[in-house]
N, C-alpha and C positions, 0 to 999 in steps of 0.2 A: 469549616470544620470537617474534618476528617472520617468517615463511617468506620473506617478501621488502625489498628493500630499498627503504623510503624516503626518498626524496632529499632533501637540503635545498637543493642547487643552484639558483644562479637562471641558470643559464644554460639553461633547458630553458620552455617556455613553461607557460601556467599549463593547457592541455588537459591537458597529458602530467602535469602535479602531479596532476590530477581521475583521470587513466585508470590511476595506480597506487596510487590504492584498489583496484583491481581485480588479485590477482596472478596471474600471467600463467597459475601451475601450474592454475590453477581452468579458467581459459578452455578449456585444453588437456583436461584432464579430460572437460568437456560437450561438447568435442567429436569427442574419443576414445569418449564415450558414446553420444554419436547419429551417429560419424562424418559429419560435416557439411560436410567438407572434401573428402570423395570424387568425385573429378571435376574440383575445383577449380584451376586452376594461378596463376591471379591475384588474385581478388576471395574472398578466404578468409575464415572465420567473424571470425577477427578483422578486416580492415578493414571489414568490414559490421557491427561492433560500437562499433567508432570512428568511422565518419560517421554512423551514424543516431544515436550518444548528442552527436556535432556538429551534428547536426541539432537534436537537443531541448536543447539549451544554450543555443545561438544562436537556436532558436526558428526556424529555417528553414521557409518555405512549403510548398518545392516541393524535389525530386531535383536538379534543375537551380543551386536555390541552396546545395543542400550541396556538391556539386561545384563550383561557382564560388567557395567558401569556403573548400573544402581546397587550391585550386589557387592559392594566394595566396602561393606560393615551394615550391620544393623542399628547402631545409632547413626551415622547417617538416614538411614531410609526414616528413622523415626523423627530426625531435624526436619525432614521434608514432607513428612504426614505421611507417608506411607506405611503399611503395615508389611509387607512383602517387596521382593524383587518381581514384577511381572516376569514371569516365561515367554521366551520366544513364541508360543503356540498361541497364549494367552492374550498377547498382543495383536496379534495377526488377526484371532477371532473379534477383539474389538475392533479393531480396524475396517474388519468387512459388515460387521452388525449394526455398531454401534451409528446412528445417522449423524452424518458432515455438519447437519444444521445446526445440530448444539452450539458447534465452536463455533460456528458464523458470527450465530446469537451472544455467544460470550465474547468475540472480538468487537461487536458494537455497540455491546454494554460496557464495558472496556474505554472505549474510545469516549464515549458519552460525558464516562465519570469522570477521564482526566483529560477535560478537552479545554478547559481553562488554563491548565495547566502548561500543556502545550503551547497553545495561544502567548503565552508571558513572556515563555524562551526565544519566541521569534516576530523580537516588536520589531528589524529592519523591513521598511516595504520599498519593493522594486520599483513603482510609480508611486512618486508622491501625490500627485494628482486624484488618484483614486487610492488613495491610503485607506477613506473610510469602506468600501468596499471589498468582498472575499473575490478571490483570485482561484479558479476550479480548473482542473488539464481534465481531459479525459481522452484515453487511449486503451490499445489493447497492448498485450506480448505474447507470443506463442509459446508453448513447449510440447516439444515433439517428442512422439512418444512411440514405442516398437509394436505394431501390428500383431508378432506372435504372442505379445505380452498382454498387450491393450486393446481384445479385441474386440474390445464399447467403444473405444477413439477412432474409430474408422474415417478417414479423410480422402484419401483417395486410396484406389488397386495396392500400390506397395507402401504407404505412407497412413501413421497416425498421429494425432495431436490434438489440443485441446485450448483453446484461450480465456486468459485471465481478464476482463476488462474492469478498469480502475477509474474511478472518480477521484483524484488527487486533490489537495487543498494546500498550496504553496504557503500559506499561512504557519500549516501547523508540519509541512511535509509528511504526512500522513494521507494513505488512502481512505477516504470515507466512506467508499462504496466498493465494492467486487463484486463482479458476476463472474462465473464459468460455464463457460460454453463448449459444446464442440467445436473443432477448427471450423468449418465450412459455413456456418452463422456467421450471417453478414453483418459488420460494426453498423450499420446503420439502423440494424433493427434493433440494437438495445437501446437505444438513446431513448426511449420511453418509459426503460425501466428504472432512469434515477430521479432522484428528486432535488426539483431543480426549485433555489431560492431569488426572492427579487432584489435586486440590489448588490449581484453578484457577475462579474464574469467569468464567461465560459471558454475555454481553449481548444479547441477540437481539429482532431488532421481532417484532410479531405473525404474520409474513408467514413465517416463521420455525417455525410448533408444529409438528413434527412428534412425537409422543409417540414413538415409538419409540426416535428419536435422542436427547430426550430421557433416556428411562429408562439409555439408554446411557451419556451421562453420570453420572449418578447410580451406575450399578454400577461406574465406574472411581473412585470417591472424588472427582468434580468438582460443581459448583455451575452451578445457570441460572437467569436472571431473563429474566424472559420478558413482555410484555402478553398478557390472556386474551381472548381470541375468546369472543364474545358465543355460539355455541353450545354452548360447553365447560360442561357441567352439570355439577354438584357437591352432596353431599351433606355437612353440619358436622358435623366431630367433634365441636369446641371452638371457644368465640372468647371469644379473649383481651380481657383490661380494655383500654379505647383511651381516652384521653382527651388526645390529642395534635393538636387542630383547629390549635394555633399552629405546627404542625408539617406541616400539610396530610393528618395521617395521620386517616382516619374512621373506619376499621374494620381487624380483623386476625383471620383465622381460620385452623383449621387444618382442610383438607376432604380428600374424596378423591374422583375424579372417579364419575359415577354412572351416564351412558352406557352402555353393556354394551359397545360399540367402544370405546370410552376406557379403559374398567376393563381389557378385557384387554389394552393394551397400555401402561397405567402404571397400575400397583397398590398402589401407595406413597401417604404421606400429603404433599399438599403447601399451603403456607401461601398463604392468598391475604391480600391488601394493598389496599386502597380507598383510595386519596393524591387529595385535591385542588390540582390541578395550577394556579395562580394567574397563567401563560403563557399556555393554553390557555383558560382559563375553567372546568374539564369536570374528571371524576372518572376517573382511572387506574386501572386496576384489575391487580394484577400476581402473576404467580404465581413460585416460586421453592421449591425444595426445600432451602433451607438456614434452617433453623428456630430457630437461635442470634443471628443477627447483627440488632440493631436496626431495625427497623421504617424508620424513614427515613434510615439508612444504606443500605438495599437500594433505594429510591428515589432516591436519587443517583448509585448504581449505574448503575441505568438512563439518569440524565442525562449521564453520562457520554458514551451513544451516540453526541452529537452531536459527538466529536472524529473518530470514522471520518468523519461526512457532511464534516465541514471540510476531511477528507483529498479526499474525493472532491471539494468545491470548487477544494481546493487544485488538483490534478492536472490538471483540466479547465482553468482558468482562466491554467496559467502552462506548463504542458507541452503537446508538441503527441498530445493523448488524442482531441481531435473530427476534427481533419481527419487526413488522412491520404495518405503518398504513392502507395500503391497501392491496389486493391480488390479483392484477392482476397482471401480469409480467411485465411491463411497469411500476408499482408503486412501486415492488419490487426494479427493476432494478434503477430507480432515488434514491431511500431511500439508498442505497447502496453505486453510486457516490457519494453522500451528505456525506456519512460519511464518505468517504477516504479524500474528501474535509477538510471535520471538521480535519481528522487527520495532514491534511500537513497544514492547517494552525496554530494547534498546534504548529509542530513540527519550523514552521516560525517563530511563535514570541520568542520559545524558543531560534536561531538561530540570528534574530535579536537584542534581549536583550540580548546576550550572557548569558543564563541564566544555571544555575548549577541545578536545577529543572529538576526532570524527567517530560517525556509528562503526567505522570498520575498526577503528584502535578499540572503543569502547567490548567492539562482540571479543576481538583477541584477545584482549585481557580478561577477558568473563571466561573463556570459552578453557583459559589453563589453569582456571582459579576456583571451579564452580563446587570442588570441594574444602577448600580452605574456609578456616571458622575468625572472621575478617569485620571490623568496620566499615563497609563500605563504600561510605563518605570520607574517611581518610583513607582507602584505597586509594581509591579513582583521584584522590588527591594528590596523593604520592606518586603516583604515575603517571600526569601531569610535569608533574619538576623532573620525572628524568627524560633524557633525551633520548633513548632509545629502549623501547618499550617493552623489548626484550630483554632488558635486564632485572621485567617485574619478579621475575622468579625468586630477584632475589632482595627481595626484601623480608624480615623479619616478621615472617606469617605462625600464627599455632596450627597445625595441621589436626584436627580430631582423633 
């Protein structure tokens, strides 16, 4: 059962159909949590949630063109709960006061509520062998940022930037976790800070071994596939029969590491895997402490990684994730959650429309539509049956 009500009205435009995914009691909650609101009389956590996800919808530049965008009637701004168009200045100020943590908070109360949801949209699984098991990537992506502008992002003498690191869940394609970091944090020192479930596996690049975290894994009943770093020494228990060259598989052993640092902080036996990689040219070499599952099934595993990097393509290329309306870290950091927001709620109505639209047709058709007063279930339907999605314009919309 549902805590809030979803509208089927088309008398409400198609923003306000997108902003309840969103319900309202969540909003309230994070910001009950970080009271965010304290001080505020105007420019409250919630309309600073609705112009900056108007902002990554429409794909807006600048403060100036979200505010020239919300100001485009007064019933509008009333379909959308606002009472006002924010002002450029107005925005800006919440953007540097207001704390990043709210959204964080409200993207994974968000995620929480409609995470069954998710789940329904994507019953094919990649290994059927571990079908009853979650599937987790974890990586980072950069975005590099101007030194005269950012000058909290300090990375090196002329260079600044910052990274996003994600817990991905192939299940639902949805990140489950984010951290942001300065660029020069080293990937291996956040691996501590997710939380890691038993009964799942892990996907992780090289940049990624921390043995510690690791072993950690392993004592909660979870699974890691991992690339080995060329200084990780190893001693062979056993190596198994391999005669799977059509396979890419060359070798298969079970070791234990032989370092005296390595040994005392993972003790355990773990299988290493020699794959020739037929993309690359070059020979993979992969470790992983799950000692049942096929040989290059665990190498597929691994190829999987490359749906988090497409996430990060995705986000960079269609969300506003590089540029930014402000530059203080606190403005960076909101502009940020706002767009992973924008993204899962993308990926929601896709989910709930059971929609055959990728997330990129889905944001285009949102992104020239987000004032029409629209069904949105026979939207997304109707743009479906035609072949070229550019012709949604013209279908028989009431504009407000």
């Amino acid at each position: 059962m549902r805590l809030y009500k979803r509208t089927k009205n088309t008398n409400i435009p198609v923003l306000k159909h997108i902003l309840d995914f969103v319900p309202r009691h969540l909003i309230l909650q994070s910001i009950k949590k970080h009271n965010s609101d304290k001080g505020c009389s105007k420019y409250k956590t919630y309309d600073q949630f609705v112009a900056l996800s108007f902002g990554q919808l429409c794909k807006c530049y600048t403060l100036s063109d979200i505010s020239c965008g919300l100001s485009v009637s007064q019933k509008f701004l009333d379909d959308i709960g606002l009472s006002q168009s924010p002002a450029k200045s107005t925005m800006s100020d919440g953007n540097k006061n207001r704390a990043w943590e709210v959204f964080e908070t409200l993207y994974y109360k968000l995620l929480s509520y409609h995470k069954s949801q998710l789940q329904k949209s994507h019953q094919s699984h990649i290994i059927e062998e571990i079908k009853d098991k979650s599937i987790k990537l974890v990586d980072s992506t950069t975005i590099s940022l101007c030194l005269t502008m950012f000058d909290w992002a300090k990375f090196r003498t002329a260079k600044g930037g910052l990274k996003i690191h994600t817990l991905f869940d192939i299940l639902t394609s949805i990140p489950i976790y984010n951290i942001i970091t300065d660029h020069n944090i080293r990937d291996q020192s956040i691996m501590d800070y997710f939380e890691y479930e038993p009964n799942a596996f892990y996907v992780f690049d090289k940049a990624y071994v921390k043995l510690l975290s690791l072993s950690k894994i392993d004592d909660i009943g979870g699974y890691f596939v991992v690339r080995r770093k060329k200084k990780m020494n190893f001693e062979i228990i056993e190596e198994y029969d391999c005669d799977r060259r059509e396979d890419g598989i060359l070798r298969e052993l079970k070791i234990v590491l032989s370092n005296r640092w390595a040994k005392a902080r993972y003790k355990k036996h773990l299988r290493l895997i020699y794959y020739y990689c037929n993309d690359k040219k070059c020979v993979l070499e992969f470790f992983t402490n799950n000692m049942d599952l096929d040989a290059y099934k665990i190498t597929q595993l691994y190829k999987c990684r490359w749906q988090i990097e497409l996430y990060f393509k995705w986000i960079k290329q269609h969300l506003r994730i590089k540029q930014f309306y402000g530059t203080s870290e606190n403005a960076v950091k909101i502009q940020i959650y706002i767009g992973i927001i924008a993204y899962c709620l993308i990926a929601l109505i896709g989910a709930e429309y059971k929609s055959k639209m990728t997330p990129f047709e889905i944001l285009r058709m949102l992104s020239v539509s987000l004032f029409e007063k629209v069904n949105l279930r026979e939207f997304i339907s109707n743009a479906e049956s035609v072949n070229n999605l550019q012709s949604v314009s013209s279908f028989n919309l009431t504009l407000f």
